[in-house]
VOPAGU-2260 file (C-alpha; in pm, 1 decimal, decimal comma):
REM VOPAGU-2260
SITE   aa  ch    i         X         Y         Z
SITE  UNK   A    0   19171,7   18409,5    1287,0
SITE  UNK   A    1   18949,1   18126,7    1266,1
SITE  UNK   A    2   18627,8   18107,9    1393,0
SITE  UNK   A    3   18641,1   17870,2    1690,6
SITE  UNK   A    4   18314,3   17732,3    1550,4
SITE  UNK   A    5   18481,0   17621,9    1203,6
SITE  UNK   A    6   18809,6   17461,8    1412,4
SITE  UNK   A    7   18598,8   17246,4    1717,9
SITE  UNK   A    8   18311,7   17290,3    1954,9
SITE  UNK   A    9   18333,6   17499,1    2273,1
SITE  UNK   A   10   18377,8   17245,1    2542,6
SITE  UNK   A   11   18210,7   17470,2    2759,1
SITE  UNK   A   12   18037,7   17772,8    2793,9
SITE  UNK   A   13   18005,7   17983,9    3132,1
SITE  UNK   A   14   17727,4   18222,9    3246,0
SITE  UNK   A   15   17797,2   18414,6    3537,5
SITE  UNK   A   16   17563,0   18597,3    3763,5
SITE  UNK   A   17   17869,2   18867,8    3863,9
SITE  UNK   A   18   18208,7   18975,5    3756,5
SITE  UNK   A   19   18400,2   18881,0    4048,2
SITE  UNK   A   20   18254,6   18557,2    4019,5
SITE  UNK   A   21   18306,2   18501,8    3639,8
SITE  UNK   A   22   18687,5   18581,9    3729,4
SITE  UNK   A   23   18694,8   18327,9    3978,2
SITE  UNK   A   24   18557,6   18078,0    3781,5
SITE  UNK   A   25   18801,6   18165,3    3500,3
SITE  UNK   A   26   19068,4   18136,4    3735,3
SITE  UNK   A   27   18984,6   17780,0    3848,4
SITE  UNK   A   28   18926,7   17682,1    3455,4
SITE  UNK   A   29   19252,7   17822,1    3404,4
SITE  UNK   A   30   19474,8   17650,2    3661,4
SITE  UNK   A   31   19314,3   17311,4    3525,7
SITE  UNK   A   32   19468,9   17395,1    3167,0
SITE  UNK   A   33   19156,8   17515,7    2985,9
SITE  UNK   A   34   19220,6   17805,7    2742,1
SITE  UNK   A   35   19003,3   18035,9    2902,6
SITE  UNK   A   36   18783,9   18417,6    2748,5
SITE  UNK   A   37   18575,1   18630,8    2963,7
SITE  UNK   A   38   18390,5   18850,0    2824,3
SITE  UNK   A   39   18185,7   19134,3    3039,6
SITE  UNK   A   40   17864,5   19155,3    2916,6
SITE  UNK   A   41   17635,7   18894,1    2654,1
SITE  UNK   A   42   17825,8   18910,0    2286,8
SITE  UNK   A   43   17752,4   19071,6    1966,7
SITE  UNK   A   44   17991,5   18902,7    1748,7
SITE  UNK   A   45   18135,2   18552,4    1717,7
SITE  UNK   A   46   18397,5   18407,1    1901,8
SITE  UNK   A   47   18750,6   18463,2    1662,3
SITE  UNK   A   48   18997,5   18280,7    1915,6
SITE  UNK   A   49   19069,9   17943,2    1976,8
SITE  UNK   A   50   18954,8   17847,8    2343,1
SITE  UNK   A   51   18837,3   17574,1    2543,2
SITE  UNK   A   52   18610,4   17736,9    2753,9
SITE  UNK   A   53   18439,9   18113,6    2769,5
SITE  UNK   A   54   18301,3   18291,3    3067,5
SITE  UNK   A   55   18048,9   18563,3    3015,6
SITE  UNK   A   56   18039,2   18799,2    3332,9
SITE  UNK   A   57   17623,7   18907,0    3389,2
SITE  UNK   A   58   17563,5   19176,0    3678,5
SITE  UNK   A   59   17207,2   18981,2    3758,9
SITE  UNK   A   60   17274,5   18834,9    4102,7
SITE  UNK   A   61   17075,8   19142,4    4251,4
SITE  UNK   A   62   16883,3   19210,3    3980,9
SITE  UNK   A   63   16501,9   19121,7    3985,8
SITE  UNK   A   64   16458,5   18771,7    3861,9
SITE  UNK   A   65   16268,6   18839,6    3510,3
SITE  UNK   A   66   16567,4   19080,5    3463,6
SITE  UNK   A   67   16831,4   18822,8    3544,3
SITE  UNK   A   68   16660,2   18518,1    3329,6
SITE  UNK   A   69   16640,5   18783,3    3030,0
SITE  UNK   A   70   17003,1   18821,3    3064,2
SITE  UNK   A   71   17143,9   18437,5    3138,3
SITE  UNK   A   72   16916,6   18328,3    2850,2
SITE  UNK   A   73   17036,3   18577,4    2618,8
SITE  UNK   A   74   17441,9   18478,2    2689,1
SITE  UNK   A   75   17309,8   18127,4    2639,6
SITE  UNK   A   76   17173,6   18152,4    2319,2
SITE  UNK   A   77   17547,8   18296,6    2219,6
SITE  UNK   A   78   17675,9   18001,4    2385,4
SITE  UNK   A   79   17474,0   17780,0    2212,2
SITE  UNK   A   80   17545,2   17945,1    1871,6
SITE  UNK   A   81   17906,2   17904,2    1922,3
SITE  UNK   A   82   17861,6   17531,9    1962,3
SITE  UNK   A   83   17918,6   17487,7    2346,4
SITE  UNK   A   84   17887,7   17159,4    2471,7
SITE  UNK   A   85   17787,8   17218,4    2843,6
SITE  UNK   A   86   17643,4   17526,0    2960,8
SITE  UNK   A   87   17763,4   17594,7    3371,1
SITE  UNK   A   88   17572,2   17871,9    3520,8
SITE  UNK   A   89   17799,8   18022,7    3860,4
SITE  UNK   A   90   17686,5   18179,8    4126,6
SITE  UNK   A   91   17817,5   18259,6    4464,5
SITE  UNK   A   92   17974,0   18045,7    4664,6
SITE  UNK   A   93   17821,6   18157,5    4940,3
SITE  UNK   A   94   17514,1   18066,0    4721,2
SITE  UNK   A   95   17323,8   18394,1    4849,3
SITE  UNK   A   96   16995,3   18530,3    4723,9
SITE  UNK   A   97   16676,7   18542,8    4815,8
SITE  UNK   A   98   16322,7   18341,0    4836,2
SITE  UNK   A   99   16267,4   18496,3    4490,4
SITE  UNK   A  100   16596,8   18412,1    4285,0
SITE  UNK   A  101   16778,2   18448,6    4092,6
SITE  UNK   A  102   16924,4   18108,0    4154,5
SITE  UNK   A  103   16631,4   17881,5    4109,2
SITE  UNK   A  104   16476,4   18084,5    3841,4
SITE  UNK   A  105   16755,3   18111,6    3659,6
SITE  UNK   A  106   16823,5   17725,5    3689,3
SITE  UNK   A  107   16449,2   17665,1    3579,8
SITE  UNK   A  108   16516,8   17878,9    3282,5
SITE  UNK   A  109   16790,6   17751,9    3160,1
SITE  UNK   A  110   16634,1   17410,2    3201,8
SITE  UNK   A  111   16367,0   17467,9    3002,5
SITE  UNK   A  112   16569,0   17623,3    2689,2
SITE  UNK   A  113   16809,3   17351,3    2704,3
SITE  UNK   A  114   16583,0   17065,9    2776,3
SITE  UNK   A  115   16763,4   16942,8    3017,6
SITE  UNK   A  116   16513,6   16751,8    3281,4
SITE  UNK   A  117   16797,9   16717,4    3570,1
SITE  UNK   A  118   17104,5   16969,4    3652,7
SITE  UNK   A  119   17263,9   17000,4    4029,0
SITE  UNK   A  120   17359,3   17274,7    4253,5
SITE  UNK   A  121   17619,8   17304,9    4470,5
SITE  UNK   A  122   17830,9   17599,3    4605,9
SITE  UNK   A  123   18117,7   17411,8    4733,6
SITE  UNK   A  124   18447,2   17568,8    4672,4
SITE  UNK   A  125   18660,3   17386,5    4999,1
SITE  UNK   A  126   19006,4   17594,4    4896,9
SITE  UNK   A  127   18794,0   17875,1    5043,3
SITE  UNK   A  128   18617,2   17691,7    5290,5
SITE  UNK   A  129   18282,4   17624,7    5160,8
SITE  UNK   A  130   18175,9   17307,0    5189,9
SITE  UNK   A  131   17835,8   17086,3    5167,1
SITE  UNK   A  132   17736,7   16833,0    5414,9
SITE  UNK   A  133   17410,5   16679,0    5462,5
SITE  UNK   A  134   17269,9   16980,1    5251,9
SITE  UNK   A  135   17451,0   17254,9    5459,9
SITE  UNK   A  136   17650,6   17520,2    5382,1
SITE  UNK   A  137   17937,6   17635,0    5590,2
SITE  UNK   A  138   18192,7   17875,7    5578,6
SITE  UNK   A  139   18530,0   17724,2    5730,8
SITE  UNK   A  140   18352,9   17553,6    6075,1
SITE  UNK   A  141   18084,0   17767,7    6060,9
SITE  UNK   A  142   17721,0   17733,0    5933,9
SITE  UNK   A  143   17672,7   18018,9    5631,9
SITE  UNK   A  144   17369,1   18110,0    5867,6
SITE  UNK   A  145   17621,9   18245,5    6160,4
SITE  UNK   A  146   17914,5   18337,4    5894,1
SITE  UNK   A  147   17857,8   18698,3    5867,9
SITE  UNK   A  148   17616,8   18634,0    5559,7
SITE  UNK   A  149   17308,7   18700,3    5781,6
SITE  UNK   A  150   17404,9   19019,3    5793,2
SITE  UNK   A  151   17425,6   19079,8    5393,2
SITE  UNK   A  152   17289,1   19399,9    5294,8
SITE  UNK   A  153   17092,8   19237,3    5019,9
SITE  UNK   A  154   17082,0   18885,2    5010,4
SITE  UNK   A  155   17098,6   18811,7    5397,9
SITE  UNK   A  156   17181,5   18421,5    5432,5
SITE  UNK   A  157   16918,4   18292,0    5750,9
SITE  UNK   A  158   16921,2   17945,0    5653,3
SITE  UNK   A  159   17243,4   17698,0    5575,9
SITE  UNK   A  160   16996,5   17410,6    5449,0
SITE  UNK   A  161   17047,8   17447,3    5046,3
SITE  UNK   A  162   16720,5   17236,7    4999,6
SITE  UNK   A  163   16525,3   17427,7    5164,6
SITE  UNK   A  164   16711,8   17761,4    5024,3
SITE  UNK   A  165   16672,5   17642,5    4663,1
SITE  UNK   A  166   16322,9   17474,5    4693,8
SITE  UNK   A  167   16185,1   17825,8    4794,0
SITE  UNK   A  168   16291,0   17971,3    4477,4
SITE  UNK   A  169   16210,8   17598,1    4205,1
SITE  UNK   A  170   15881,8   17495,2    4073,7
SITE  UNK   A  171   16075,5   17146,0    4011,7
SITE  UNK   A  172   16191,2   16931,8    4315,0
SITE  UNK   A  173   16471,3   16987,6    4481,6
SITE  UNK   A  174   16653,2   16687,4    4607,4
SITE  UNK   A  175   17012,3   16582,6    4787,7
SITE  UNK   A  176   17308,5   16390,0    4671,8
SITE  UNK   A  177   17506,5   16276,2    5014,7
SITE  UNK   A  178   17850,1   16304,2    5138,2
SITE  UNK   A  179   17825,3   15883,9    5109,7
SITE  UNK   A  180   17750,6   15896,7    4744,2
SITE  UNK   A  181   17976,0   16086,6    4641,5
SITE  UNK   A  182   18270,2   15922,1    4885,7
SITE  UNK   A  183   18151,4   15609,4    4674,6
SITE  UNK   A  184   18262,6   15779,0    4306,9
SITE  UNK   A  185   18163,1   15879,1    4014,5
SITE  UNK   A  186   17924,5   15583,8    3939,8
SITE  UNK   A  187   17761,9   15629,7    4291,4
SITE  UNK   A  188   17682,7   15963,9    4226,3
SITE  UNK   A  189   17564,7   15868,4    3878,8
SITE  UNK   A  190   17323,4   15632,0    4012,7
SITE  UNK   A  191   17185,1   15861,7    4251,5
SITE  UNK   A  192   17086,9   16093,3    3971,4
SITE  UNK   A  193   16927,9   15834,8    3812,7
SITE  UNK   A  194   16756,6   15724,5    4150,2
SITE  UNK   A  195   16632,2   16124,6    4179,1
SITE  UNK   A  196   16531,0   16170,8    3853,4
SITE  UNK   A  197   16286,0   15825,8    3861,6
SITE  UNK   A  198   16154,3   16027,8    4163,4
SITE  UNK   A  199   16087,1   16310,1    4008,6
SITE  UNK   A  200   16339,3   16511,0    4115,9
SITE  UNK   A  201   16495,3   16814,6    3876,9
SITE  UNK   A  202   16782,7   16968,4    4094,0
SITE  UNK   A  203   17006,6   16778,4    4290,1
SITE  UNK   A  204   17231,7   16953,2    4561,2
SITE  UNK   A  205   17586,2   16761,8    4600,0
SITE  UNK   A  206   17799,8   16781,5    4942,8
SITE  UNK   A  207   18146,4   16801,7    4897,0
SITE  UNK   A  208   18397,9   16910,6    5164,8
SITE  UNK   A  209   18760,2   16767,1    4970,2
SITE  UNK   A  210   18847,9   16874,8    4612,3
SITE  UNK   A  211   18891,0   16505,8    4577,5
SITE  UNK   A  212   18516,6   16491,9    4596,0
SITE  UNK   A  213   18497,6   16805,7    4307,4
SITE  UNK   A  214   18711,1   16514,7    4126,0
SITE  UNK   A  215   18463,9   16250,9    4161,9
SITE  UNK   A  216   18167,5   16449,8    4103,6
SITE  UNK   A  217   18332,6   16626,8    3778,3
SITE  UNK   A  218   18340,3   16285,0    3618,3
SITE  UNK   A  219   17974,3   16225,8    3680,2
SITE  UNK   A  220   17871,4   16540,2    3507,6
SITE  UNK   A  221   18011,6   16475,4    3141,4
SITE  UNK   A  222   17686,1   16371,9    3015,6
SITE  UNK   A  223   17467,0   16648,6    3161,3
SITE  UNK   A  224   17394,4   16963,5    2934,6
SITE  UNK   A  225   17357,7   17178,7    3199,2
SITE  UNK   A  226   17579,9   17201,4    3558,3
SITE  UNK   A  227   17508,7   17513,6    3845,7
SITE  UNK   A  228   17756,5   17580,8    4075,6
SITE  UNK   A  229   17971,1   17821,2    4254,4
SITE  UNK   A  230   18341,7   17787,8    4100,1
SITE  UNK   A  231   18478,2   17480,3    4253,2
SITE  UNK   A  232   18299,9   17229,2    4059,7
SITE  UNK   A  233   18504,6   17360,0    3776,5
SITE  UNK   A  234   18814,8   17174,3    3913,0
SITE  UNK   A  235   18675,2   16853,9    3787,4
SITE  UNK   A  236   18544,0   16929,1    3450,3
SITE  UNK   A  237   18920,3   16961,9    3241,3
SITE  UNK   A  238   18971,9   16591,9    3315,7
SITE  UNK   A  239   18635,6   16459,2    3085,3
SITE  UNK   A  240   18828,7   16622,5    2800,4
SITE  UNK   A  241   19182,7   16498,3    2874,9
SITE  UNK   A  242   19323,1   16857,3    2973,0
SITE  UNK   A  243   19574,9   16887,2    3211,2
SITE  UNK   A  244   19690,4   17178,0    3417,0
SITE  UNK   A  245   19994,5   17355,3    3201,7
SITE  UNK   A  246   20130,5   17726,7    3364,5
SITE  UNK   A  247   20147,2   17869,2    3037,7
SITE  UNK   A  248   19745,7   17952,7    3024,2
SITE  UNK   A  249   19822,2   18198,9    3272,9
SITE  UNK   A  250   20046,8   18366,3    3164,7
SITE  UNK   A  251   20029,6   18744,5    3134,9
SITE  UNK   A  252   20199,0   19038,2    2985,5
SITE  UNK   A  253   20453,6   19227,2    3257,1
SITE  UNK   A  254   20261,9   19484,0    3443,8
SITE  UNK   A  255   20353,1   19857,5    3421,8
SITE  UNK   A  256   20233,1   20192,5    3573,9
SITE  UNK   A  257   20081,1   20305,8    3892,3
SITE  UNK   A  258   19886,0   20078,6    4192,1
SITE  UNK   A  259   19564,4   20167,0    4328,0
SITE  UNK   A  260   19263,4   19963,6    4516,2
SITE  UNK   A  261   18898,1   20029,1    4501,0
SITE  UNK   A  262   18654,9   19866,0    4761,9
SITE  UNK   A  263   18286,0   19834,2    4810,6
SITE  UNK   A  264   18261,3   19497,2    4979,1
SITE  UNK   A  265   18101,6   19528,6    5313,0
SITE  UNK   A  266   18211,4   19137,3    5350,9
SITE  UNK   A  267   18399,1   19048,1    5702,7
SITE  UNK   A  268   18696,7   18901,8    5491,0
SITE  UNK   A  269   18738,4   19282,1    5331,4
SITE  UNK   A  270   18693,7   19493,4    5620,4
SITE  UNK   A  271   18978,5   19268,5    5750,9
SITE  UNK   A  272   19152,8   19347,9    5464,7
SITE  UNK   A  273   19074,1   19751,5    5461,4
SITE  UNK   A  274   19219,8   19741,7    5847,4
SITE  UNK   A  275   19520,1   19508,6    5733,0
SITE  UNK   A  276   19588,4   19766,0    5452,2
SITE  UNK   A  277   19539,5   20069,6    5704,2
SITE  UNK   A  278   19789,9   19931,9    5955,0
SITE  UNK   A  279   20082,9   19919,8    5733,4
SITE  UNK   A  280   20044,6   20295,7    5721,9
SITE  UNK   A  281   19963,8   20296,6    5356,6
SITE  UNK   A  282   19754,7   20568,4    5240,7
SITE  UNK   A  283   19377,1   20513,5    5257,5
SITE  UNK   A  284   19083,3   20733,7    5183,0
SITE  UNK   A  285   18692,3   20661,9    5310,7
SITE  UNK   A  286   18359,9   20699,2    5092,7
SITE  UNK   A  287   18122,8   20895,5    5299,3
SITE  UNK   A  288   17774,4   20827,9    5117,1
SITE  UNK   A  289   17622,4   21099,1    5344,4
SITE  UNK   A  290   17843,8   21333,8    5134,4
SITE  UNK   A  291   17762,1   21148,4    4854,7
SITE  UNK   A  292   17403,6   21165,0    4953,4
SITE  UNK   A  293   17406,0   21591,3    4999,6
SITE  UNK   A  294   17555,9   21618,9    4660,6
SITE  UNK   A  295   17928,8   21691,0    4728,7
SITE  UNK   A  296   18195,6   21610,3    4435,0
SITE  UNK   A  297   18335,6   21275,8    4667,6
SITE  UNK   A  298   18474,5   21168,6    4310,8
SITE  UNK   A  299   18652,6   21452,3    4235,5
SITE  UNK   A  300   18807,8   21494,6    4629,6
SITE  UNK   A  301   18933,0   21108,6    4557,8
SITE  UNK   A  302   19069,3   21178,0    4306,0
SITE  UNK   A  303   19325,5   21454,2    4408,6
SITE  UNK   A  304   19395,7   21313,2    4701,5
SITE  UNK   A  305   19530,6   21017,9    4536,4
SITE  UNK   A  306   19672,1   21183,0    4250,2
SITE  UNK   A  307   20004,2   21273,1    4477,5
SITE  UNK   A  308   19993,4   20978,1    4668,5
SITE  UNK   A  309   20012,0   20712,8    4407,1
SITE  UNK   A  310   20369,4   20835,7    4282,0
SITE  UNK   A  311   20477,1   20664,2    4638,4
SITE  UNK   A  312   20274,3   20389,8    4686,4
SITE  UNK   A  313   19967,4   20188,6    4608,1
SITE  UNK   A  314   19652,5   20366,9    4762,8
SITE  UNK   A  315   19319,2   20248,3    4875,3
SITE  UNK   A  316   19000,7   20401,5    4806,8
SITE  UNK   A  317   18660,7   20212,5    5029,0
SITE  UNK   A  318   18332,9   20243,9    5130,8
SITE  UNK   A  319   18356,9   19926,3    5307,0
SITE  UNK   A  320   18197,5   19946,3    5671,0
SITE  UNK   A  321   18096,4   19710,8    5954,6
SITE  UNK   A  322   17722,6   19603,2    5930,4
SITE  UNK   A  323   17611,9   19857,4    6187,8
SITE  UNK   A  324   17726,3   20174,7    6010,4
SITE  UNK   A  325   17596,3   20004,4    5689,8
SITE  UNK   A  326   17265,3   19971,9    5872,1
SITE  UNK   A  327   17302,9   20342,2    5956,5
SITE  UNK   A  328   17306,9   20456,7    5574,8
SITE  UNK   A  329   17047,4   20247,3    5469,1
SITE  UNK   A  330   16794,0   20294,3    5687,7
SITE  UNK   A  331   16843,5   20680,1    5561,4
SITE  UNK   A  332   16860,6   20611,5    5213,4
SITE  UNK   A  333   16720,1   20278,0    5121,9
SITE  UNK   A  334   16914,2   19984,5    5075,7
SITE  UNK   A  335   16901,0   19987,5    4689,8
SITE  UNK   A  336   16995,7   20406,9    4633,9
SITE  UNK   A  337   17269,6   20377,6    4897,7
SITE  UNK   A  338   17435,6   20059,1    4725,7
SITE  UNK   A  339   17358,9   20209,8    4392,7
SITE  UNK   A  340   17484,4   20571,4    4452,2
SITE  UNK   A  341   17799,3   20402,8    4599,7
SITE  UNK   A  342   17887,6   20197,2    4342,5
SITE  UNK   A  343   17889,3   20423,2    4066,1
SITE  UNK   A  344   18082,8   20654,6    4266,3
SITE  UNK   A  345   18373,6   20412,2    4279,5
SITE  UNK   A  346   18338,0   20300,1    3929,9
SITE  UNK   A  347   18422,5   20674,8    3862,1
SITE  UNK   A  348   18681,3   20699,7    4118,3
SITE  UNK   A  349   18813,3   20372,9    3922,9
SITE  UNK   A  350   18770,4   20514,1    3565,7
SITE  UNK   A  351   18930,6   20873,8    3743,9
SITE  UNK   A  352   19234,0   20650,6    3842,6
SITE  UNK   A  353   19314,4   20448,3    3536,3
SITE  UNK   A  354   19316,0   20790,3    3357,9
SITE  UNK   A  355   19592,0   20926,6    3614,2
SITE  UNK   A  356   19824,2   20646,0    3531,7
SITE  UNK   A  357   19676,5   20340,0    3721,9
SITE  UNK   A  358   19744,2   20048,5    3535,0
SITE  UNK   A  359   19711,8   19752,6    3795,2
SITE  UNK   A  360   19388,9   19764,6    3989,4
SITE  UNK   A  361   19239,0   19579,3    4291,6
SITE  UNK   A  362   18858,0   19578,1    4306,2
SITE  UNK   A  363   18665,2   19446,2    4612,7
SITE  UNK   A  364   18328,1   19362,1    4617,2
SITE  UNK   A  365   18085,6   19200,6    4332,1
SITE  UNK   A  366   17870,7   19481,6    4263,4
SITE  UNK   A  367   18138,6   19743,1    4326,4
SITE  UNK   A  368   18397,6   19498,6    4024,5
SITE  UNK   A  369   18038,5   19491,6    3786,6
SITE  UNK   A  370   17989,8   19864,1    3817,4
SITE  UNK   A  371   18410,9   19949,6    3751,9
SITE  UNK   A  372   18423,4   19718,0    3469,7
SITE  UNK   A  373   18142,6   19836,4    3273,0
SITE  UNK   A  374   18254,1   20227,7    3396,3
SITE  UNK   A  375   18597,5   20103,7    3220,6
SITE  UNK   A  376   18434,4   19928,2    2922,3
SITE  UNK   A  377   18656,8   19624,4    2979,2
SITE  UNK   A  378   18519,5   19382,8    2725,4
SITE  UNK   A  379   18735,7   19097,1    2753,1
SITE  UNK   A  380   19006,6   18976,4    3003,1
SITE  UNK   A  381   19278,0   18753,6    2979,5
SITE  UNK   A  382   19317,3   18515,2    3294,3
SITE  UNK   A  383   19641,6   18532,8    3435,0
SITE  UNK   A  384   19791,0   18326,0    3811,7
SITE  UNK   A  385   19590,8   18335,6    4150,3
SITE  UNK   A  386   19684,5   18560,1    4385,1
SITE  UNK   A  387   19410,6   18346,2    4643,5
SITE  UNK   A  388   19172,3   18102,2    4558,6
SITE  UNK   A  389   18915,8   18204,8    4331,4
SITE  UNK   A  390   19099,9   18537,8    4258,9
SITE  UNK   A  391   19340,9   18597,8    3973,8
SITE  UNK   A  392   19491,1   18887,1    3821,6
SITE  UNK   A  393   19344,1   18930,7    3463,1
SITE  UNK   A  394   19481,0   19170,3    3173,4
SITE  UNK   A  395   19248,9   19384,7    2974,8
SITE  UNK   A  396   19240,7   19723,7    2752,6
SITE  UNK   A  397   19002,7   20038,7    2848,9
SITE  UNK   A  398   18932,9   20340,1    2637,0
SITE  UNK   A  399   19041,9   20505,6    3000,8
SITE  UNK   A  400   19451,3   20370,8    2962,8
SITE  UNK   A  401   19508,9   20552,2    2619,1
SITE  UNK   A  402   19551,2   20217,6    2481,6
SITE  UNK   A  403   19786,3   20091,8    2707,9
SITE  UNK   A  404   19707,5   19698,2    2885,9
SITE  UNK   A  405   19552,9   19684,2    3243,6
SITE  UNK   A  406   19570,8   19479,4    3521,8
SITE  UNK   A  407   19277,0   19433,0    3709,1
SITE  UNK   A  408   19182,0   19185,9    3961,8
SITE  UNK   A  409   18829,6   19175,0    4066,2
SITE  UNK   A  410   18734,7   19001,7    4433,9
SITE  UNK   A  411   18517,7   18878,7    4578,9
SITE  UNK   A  412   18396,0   19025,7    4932,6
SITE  UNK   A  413   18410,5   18741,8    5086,9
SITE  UNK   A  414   18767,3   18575,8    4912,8
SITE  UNK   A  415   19128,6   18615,0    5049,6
SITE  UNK   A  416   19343,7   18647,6    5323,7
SITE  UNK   A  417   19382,1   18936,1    5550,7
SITE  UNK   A  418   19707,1   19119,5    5381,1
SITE  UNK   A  419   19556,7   19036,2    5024,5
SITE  UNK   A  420   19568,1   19416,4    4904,8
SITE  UNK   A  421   19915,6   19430,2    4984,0
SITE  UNK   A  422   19989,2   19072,1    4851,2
SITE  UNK   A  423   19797,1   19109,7    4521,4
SITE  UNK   A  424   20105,0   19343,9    4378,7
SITE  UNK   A  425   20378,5   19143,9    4504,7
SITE  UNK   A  426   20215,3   18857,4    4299,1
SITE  UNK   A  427   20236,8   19062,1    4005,4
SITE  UNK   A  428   20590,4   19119,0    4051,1
C-alpha cells in the first residue's frame, strides 16, 4: 500500500503517556468515525495504511521527566514526518503525577518543538465522571483529592485545583478557561484564548462537565497545533474534519481460543472488580510479592494452576490490593522494586498464558497493560467496540499466539463498572 503521506496528511497524531490510555483514546477516536492505528512504542518505519488518526502508546507517565520528554519528542518527530496536522498529547484522566511531571514538562516540550505559544489542558472525560469546574477535578461528586487518588502508590492526587497542579510542574503560566465560557461556544472560548494569551498566559485549563461542552470546545481547537488532554476532548475533534461516527471502524475479526484476566491496578474501581469477579465463584489466583520478593517461581505456580482451569472458564490472575496491604509491601521493598518486580511478573504470567491457548485477554492497570504489551511484543492494535467508556477491545498479533490474532483489552485502574471482567467477554460475543 500507499504511503499515507503520498495519499493526504494525518489529521492527527496521538502521543500517549500509557497503554491503557492510548487505547482509550483510540477508542473515543474510533466511535467518532476516525480510522484509527496504535502503535506500542515510537516507530521505525513509515506509516503504509490509510488512517485518519494514529496513537502511539509511551510507558512515560512514571518515568522521570527527562526520560518521558526524550520519549514524547521522539514519537513527535514521527508524527511530524508523517505529516500530522495536530499533535494531542493524553494523559490520565485523573490527570495524576507529580510536582515534577511529566505533564507540564512534557507540555513545555512539546511547545517548544512545535512552536506553539498556547495549548490547553484538561482531563475531563464526563462518560466516566471526570469533570472540570472552576479548575477542579472530580471524580463522579467527589473532589479527585478525596476519590481514592490520594492514596496512589505513585502519583498520590492531594490537590483537585488543576492550576495549581499544573503550575507546579510549567515554567509558562498557567491560566483557566470557565464553565461560562465555554457554556457561551466555541467563539467564547476562542476569545478567551486570545484574552489569555495577550496576558501572557501559555496553558489554559478548560472545565467541562457535559460532552456537549467537549463539542463546543472541539470546535475551538481546529486552529491550535498542539491540544493536551485526557481522552474526552477527542469526542469533539472528528467534527472539524467532517467525520461522522460509522460502526464499521470498529469492527473486529471473531474472537477464538481461551479467556484469561491479568490485574495490577490497585485502583478502587478494580479491586471492586477483583471482588465482583471472585463472587461469581470463578476461579481466581493472588500475586504474593513477598514470594515474589524471596525468589519463589510465582510465574511458573500461575501458570499451572491456570493451565486446567481455563478449559472451563475464564480465570483471573491479580496483585491488586487495598491501599493498606499495598502500604505493607512497599514500605518493605520500596515503592519502585515492588511495582517493578510485580509488573514484570504478570507480563510473564500474560506472555505464559497467550502461549497456553489464551487468545482474548483482559489487562487491568496502566503499568501492569505497558509491561504485558511490550512482554507480548504487540506492535500495533486494531480498535474494535467499547466494552465501557474509554475501554475497547483491540485485535493484535504476538510472536507468543503462533501467529494466530489476539484480543486484548487493556484498562484502566480506575475505568469500568463493577462486573466489567465478566462483561468484557460477553461483549466479545
Amino acid at each position: 500500500m500507499k504511503n499515507i503521506g503520498m495519499r493526504q496528511s494525518l489529521l492527527l497524531g496521538c502521543i500517549a503517556d500509557d497503554f491503557t490510555g492510548a487505547t482509550d483514546l483510540a477508542n473515543n477516536l474510533v466511535r467518532s468515525g476516525m480510522r484509527v492505528m496504535q502503535i506500542n512504542g515510537v516507530p521505525s518505519q513509515d506509516l503504509s495504511a490509510p488512517v485518519d488518526a494514529v496513537v502511539i502508546a509511551l510507558k512515560s507517565r512514571t518515568t522521570p521527566a527527562l526520560e518521558a520528554v526524550d520519549q514524547s519528542l521522539a514519537a513527535y518527530l514521527w508524527l511530524k514526518k508523517q505529516g500530522s496536522r495536530q499533535i494531542y498529547f493524553k494523559y490520565c484522566s485523573t490527570f495524576d503525577s507529580t510536582s515534577q511531571g511529566n505533564i507540564g514538562p512534557v507540555t513545555e516540550a512539546l511547545m517548544e518543538a512545535i512552536g506553539a505559544d498556547f495549548t490547553i489542558a484538561t482531563p475531563a472525560f464526563p462518560d466516566n465522571g471526570r469533570t472540570v469546574f472552576k479548575g477542579h477535578l472530580f471524580a463522579g461528586d467527589t473532589l479527585l483529592s478525596e476519590s481514592g487518588m490520594q492514596n496512589h502508590p505513585l502519583t498520590p492526587m492531594t490537590d483537585a485545583n488543576l492550576v495549581r497542579v499544573l503550575q507546579a510542574q510549567c515554567q509558562r503560566k498557567v491560566g483557566l478557561v470557565d464553565y461560562k465560557t465555554v457554556m457561551a461556544g466555541a467563539t467564547a472560548i476562542e476569545q478567551r484564548f486570545a484574552a489569555l494569551r495577550e496576558q501572557g498566559v501559555s496553558i489554559a485549563i478548560v472545565d467541562a462537565i457535559s460532552n456537549d461542552d467537549l463539542m463546543r470546545l472541539g470546535l475551538a481547537l481546529k486552529s491550535l497545533p498542539l491540544l493536551t488532554a485526557g481522552s474526552g476532548v477527542a469526542i469533539g475533534l472528528a467534527q472539524n474534519h467532517g467525520i461522522a461516527p460509522s460502526s464499521q471502524a470498529s469492527t473486529l475479526p471473531p474472537p477464538t481460543g481461551l479467556q484469561a484476566i491479568v490485574s495490577g491496578s490497585c485502583s478502587l474501581a478494580t479491586n471492586r472488580q477483583v471482588q465482583h469477579f471472585m463472587q461469581t465463584d470463578l476461579p481466581s489466583l493472588a500475586i504474593d510479592p513477598q514470594q515474589l520478593a524471596q525468589g519463589k517461581d510465582v510465574v511458573a505456580q500461575a501458570l499451572s494452576w491456570a493451565a486446567p482451569r481455563m478449559a472451563q472458564s475464564p480465570v483471573l490472575i491479580y496483585s491488586t490490593a487495598n491501599a493498606q496491604a499495598l502500604q505493607g509491601v512497599q514500605n518493605q521493598l520500596g515503592a519502585q522494586a515492588a511495582g517493578e518486580m510485580v509488573e514484570h511478573a504478570l507480563a510473564s504470567i500474560a506472555r505464559g498464558l497467550v502461549q497456553l491457548g489464551v487468545r482474548q485477554l483482559v489487562v487491568a492497570g496502566g503499568e501492569t497493560s505497558g509491561a504485558c504489551v511490550q512482554a507480548l511484543k504487540v506492535a500495533q492494535m486494531q480498535i474494535g467496540s467499547q466494552i465501557d467508556p474509554g475501554v475497547p477491545w483491540c485485535y493484535a498479533h504476538s510472536d507468543a499466539s503462533d501467529g494466530a490474532g489476539l484480543h486484548l483489552t487493556l484498562k484502566s485502574g480506575n475505568f469500568g463498572t463493577d462486573d466489567f471482567f465478566t462483561k468484557a467477554f460477553k461483549v466479545l460475543g
